[in-house]
C-alpha positions as CSV (number, residue, x, y, z in Angstrom):
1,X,-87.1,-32.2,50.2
2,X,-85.1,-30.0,48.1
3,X,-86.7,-27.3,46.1
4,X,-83.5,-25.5,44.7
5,X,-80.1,-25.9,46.0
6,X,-80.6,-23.3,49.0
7,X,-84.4,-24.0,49.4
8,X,-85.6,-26.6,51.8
9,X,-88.7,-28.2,52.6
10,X,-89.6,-28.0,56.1
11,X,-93.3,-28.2,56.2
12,X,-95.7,-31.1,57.9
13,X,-98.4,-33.6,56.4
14,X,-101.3,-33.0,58.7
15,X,-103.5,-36.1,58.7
16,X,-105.3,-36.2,62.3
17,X,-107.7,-33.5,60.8
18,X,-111.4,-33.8,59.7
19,X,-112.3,-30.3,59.6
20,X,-110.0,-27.4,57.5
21,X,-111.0,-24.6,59.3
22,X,-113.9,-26.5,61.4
23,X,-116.1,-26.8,57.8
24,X,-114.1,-28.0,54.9
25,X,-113.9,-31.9,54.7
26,X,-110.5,-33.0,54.0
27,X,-110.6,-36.8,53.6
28,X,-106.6,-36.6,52.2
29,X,-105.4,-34.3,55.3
30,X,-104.0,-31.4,54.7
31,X,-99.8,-29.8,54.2
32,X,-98.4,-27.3,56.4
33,X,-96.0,-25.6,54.2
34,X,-92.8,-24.1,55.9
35,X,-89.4,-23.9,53.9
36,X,-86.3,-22.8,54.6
37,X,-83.7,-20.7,52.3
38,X,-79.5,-21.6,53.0
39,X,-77.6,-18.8,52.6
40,X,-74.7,-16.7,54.2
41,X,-77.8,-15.8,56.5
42,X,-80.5,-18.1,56.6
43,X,-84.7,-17.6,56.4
44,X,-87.6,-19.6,57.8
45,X,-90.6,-19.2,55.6
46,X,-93.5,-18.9,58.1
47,X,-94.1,-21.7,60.3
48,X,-97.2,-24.7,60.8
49,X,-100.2,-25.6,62.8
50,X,-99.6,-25.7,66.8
51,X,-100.5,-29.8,66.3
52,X,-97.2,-30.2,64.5
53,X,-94.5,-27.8,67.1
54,X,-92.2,-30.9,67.5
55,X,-92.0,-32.4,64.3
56,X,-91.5,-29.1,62.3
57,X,-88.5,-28.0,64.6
58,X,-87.4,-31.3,64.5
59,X,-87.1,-30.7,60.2
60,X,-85.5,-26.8,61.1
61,X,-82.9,-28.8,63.0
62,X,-82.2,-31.5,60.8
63,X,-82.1,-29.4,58.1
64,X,-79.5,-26.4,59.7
65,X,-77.7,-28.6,61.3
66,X,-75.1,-26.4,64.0
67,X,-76.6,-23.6,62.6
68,X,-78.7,-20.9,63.8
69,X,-81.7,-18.8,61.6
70,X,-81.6,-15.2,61.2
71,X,-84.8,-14.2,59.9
72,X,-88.2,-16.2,60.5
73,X,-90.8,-14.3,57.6
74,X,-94.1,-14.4,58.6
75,X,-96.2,-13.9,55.3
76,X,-99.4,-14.4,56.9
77,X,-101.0,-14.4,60.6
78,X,-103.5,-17.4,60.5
79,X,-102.4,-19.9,63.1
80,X,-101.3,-22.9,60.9
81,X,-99.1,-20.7,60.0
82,X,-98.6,-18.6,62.8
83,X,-98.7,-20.7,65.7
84,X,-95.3,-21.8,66.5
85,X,-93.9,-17.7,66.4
86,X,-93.6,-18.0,70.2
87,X,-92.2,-21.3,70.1
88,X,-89.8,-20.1,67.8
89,X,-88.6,-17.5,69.5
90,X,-88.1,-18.9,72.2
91,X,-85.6,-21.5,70.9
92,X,-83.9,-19.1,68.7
93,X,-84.1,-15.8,70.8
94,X,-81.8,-13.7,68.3
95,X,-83.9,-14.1,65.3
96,X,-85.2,-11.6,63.8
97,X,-88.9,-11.5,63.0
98,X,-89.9,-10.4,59.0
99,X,-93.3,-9.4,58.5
100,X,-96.0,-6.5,57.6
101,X,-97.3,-4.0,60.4
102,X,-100.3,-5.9,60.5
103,X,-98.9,-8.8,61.3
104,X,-97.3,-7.4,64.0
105,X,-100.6,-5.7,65.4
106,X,-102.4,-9.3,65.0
107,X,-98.9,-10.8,66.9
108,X,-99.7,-8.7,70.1
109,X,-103.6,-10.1,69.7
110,X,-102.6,-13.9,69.5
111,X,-99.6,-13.9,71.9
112,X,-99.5,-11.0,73.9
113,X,-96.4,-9.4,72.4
114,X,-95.9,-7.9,69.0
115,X,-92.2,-9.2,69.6
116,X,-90.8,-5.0,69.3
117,X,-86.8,-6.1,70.2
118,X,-86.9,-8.7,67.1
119,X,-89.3,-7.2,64.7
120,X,-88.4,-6.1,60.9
121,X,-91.5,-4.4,59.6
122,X,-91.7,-4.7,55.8
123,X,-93.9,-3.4,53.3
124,X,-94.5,-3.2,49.3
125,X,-91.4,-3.8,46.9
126,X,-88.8,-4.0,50.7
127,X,-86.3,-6.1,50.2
128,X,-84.4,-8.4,52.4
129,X,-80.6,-9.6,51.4
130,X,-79.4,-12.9,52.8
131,X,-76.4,-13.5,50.9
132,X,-76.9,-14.3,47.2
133,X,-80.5,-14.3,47.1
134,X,-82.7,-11.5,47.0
135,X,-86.2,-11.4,48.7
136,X,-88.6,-8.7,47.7
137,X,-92.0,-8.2,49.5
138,X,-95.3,-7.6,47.8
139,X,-98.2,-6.5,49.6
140,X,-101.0,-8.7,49.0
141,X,-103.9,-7.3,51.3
142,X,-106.9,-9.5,51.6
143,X,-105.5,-12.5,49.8
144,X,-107.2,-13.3,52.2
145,X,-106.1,-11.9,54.9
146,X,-105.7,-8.0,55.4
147,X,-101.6,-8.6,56.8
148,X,-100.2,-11.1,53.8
149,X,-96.9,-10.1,52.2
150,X,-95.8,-12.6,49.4
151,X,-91.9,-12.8,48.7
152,X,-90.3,-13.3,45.8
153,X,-86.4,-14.7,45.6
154,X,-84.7,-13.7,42.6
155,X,-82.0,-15.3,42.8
156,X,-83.8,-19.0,42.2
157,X,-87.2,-17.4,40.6
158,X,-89.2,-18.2,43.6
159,X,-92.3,-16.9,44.7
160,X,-93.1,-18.3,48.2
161,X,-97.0,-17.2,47.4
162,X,-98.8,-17.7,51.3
163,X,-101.9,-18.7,50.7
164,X,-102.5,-18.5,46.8
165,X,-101.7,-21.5,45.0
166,X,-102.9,-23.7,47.9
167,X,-104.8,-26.8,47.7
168,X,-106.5,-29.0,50.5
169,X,-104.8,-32.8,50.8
170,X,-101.2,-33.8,52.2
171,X,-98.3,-33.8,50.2
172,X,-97.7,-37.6,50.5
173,X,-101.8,-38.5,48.6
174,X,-101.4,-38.2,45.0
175,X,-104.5,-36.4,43.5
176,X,-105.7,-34.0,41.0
177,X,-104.3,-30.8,41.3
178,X,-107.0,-28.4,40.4
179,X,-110.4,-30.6,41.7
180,X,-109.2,-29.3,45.4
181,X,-107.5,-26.1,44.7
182,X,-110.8,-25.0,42.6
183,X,-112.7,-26.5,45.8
184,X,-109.9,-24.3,48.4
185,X,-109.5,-21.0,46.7
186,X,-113.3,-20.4,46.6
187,X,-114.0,-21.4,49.5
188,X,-111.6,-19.5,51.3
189,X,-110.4,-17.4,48.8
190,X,-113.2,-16.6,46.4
191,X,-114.9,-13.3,48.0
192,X,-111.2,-11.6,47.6
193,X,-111.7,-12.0,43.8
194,X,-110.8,-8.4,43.0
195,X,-107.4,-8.5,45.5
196,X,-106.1,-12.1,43.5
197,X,-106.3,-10.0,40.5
198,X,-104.3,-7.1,41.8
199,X,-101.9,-9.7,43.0
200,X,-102.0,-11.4,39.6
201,X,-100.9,-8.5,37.7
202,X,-97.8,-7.7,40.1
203,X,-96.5,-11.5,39.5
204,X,-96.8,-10.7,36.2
205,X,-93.8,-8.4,35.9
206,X,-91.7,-11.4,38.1
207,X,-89.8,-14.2,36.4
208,X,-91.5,-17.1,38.3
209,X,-90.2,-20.4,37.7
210,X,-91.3,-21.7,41.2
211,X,-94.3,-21.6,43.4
212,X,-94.3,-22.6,47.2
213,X,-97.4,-21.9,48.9
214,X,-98.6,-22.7,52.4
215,X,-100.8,-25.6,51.0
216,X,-100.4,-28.0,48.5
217,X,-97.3,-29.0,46.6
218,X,-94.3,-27.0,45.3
219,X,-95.5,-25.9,41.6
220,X,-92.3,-26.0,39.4
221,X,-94.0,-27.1,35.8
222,X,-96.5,-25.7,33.6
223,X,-97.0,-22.4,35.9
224,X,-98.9,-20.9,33.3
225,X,-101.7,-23.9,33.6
226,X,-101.9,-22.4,37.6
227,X,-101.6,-18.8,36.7
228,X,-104.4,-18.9,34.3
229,X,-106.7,-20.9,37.0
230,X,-106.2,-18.1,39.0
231,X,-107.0,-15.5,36.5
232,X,-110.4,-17.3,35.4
233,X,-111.3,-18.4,39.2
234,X,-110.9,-14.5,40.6
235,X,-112.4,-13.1,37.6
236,X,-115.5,-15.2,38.4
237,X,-115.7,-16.6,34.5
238,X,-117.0,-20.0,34.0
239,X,-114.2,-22.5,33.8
240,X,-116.6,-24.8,31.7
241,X,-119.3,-25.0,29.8
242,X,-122.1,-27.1,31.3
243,X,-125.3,-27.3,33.7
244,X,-125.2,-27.6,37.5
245,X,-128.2,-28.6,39.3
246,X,-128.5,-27.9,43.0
247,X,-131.9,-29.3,44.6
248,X,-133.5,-29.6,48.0
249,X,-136.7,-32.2,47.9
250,X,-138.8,-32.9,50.9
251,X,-140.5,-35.7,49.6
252,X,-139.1,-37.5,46.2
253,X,-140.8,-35.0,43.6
254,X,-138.4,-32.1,43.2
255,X,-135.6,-34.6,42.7
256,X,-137.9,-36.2,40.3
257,X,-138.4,-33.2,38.2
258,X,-134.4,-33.0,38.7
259,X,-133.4,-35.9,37.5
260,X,-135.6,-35.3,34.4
261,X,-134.3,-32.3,33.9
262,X,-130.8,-33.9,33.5
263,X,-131.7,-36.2,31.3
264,X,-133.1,-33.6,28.9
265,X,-130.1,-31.8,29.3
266,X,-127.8,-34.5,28.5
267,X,-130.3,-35.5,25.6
268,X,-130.1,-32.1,24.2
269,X,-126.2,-31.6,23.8
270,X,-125.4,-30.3,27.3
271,X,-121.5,-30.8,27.4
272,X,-121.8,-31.5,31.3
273,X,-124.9,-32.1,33.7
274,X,-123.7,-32.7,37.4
275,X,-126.8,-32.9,40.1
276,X,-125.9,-31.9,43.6
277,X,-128.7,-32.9,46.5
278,X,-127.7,-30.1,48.9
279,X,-129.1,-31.7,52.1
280,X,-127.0,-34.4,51.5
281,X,-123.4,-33.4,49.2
282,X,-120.5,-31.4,50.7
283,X,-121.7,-28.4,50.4
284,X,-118.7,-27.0,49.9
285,X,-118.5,-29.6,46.4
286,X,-121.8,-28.4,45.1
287,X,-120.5,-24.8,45.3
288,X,-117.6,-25.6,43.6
289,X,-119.5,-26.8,40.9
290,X,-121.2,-23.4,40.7
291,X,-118.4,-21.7,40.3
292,X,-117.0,-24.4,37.5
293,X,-120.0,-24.1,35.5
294,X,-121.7,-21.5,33.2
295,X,-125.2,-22.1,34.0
296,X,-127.3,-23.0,37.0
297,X,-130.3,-24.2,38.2
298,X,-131.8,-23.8,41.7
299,X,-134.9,-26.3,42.7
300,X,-136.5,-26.1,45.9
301,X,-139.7,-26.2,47.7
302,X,-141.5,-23.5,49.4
303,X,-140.7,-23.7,53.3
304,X,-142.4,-22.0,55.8
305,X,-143.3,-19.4,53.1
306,X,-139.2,-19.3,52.4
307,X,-136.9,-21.7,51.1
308,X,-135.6,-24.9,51.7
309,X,-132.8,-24.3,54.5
310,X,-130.5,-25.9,52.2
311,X,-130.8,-24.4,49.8
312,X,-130.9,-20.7,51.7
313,X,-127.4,-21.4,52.8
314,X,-126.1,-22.9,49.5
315,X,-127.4,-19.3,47.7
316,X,-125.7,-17.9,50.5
317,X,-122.3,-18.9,50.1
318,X,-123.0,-18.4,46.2
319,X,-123.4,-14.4,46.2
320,X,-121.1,-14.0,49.4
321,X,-118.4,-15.0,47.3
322,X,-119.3,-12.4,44.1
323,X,-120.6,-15.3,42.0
324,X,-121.4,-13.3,38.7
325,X,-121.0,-14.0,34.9
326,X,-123.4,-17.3,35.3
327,X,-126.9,-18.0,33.9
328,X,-129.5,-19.1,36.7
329,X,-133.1,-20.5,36.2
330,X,-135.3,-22.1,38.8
331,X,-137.9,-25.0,39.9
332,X,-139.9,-24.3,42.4
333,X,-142.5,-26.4,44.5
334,X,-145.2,-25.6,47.0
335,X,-148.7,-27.0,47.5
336,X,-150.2,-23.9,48.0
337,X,-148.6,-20.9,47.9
338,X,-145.5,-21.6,45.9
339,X,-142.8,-18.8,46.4
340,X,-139.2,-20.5,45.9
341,X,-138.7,-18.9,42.8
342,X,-139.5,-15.2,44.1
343,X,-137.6,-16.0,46.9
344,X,-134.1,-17.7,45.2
345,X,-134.3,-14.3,42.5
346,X,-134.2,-12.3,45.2
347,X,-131.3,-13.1,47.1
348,X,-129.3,-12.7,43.9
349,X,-130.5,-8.9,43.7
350,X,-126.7,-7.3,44.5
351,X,-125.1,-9.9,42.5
352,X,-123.5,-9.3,38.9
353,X,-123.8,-10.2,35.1
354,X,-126.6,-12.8,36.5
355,X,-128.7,-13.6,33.2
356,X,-132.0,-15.5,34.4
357,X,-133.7,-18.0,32.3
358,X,-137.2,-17.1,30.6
359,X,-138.7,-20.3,31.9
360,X,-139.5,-21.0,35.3
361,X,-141.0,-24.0,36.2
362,X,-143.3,-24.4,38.5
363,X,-144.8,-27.8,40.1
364,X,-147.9,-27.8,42.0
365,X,-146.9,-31.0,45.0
366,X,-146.3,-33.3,41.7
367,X,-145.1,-33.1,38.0
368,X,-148.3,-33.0,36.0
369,X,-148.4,-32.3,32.0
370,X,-147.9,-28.5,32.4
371,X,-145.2,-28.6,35.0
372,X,-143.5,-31.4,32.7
373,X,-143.4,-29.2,29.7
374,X,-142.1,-26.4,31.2
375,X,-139.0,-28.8,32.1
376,X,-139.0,-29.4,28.4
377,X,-138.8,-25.8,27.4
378,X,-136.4,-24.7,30.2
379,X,-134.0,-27.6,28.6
380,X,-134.0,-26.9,25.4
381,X,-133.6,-23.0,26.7
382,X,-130.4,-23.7,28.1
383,X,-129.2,-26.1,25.6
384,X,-129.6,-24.0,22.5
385,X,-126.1,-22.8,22.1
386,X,-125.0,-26.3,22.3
387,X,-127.6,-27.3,19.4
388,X,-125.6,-28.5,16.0
């Protein structure tokens, strides 16, 4: 694939996985991005998952032909993108290897080298000539990975991005762009909030016309569409208006007084109800949602005078990942000592802008009248601003 005249695809469609990262499910696979940049001198951008060696020095070969690389850039250390360093070397001996000190340090960890008589360490605004283009390297620390450079050619108005931009599925499934880039950045991205933002605001002085990151497709239209994603996903602002409903129930009537609540909301004006049962969704979907939505609400039973396990590790990867800016109420249900609520607040206590509803509502084994209208009042609570 050509991505300018100079700039060559070189990456690999990984579809023998299940697991991204042993917990993300990728039913469409996922892309190794590598590319490769023509010039007097020529660059390998980073290279792909150890699974792939053959086939992706099988594209560098087709794609130089009699011709040997001079710089392999390493823009970050993670092995689908790091493995094949050694392999690399080894058939191309004179390269020179392009990266940040990190990297380097993290080389010696993974292979046993930090690769001293080829190395080129390069930090903020370094630049790297290969002809006609011009490659500058910005420091992007914790995006998400303490060692990632980004580079920017400005000769074509490329910004080879590492990590940013990405999105899970191979590059030969057609699919909505954002539903699993929203579902990749937080959860692998999404702590590093603050970081993106830093990163944000030095692309902002770059004429971008192109994105290549490691993941996902080549982004060559409507970059402001990605750009603004970006902005509203690392500055933890809801995306949408709407409720999300994330329930454990033990027995059928927590996800009764769910699925009522629902209805109400949808009844009431709520722009968009969506109803997660975390011992049963990908996980990794329902938090999504939470981070999509404005408003939340967490129902669980009391559990061994805790929570639900569920729903413990759903809240979990909520506030490790800074979720802020949201509204959050609560059902809880216990048959004795009811303590869900207390507990669910609780873990929230370090995170920011949380507003909590007034209502709580509070079900003693079973929805009775009482219970039920508190589910009435905690509807029309969050639905008011929706009210004609």
């Amino acid at each position: 694939m050509n991505i300018t005249k100079d700039i060559k695809y070189i990456g690999v469609n990984d579809h023998k996985i299940d697991l991204f990262e042993g917990q993300y499910e990728v039913p469409n696979g996922i892309a190794y991005n590598s590319y490769a940049i023509l010039d007097e001198k020529i660059a390998i951008m980073d290279t792909v998952d150890a699974e792939f060696t053959q086939e992706w020095m099988a594209n560098i070969q087709k794609t130089l032909g009699d011709r040997q690389p001079d710089y392999l850039i390493i823009q970050h250390m993670e092995p689908d993108h790091s493995a094949n360093i050694m392999n690399f070397i080894n058939k191309y001996p004179d390269v020179k290897i392009v990266s940040s000190a990190i990297a380097f340090k993290m080389m010696k960890q993974f292979f046993g080298t930090d690769f001293a008589d080829n190395r080129i360490v390069v930090g903020e605004n370094d630049t790297l000539s290969l002809g006609t283009h011009e490659l500058t390297f910005v420091t992007a620390p914790m995006v998400h990975w303490p060692e990632v450079i980004v580079t920017y050619d400005s000769t074509d108005k490329v910004l080879f991005s590492a990590d940013g931009f990405g999105k899970f599925g191979a590059l030969d499934v057609e699919e909505d762009w954002a539903c699993e880039a929203r579902r990749y950045y937080i959860g692998i991205v999404g702590k590093y909030g603050f970081q993106v933002q830093n990163l944000l605001k030095k692309a902002a002085d770059l004429d971008i016309q192109i994105i290549c990151p490691l993941h996902g497709p080549v982004l060559t239209e409507n970059l402001g569409y990605y750009i603004n994603l970006y902005d509203t996903w690392s500055s933890y602002r809801p995306e949408e208006e709407g409720v999300v409903i994330a329930y454990t129930s033990v027995y059928g009537n927590t996800k009764k007084a769910v699925l009522q609540l629902a209805e109400m909301l949808k009844t009431k004006g709520c722009p968009k109800v969506t109803v997660n049962d975390l011992a049963r969704c990908d996980m990794a979907e329902a938090v999504e949602d939470a981070f999509r939505y404005s408003k939340i609400v967490l129902a669980t039973t009391t559990y061994n005078s805790e929570i639900f396990p569920f729903m413990r590790e759903f809240i979990t990867h909520l506030t490790e990942r800074n979720f802020s800016n949201r509204t959050v109420a609560f059902i809880e249900n216990g048959s004795w000592a009811p303590v869900a609520a207390k507990v669910m607040k609780g873990m929230f206590e370090k995170s920011k802008n949380i507003s909590f509803a007034d209502t709580t509502v509070k079900i003693m084994s079973a929805l009775n009248e009482e219970s039920s209208c508190q589910l009435e009042t905690l509807a029309e609570e969050l639905c008011k601003e929706y009210r004609s």
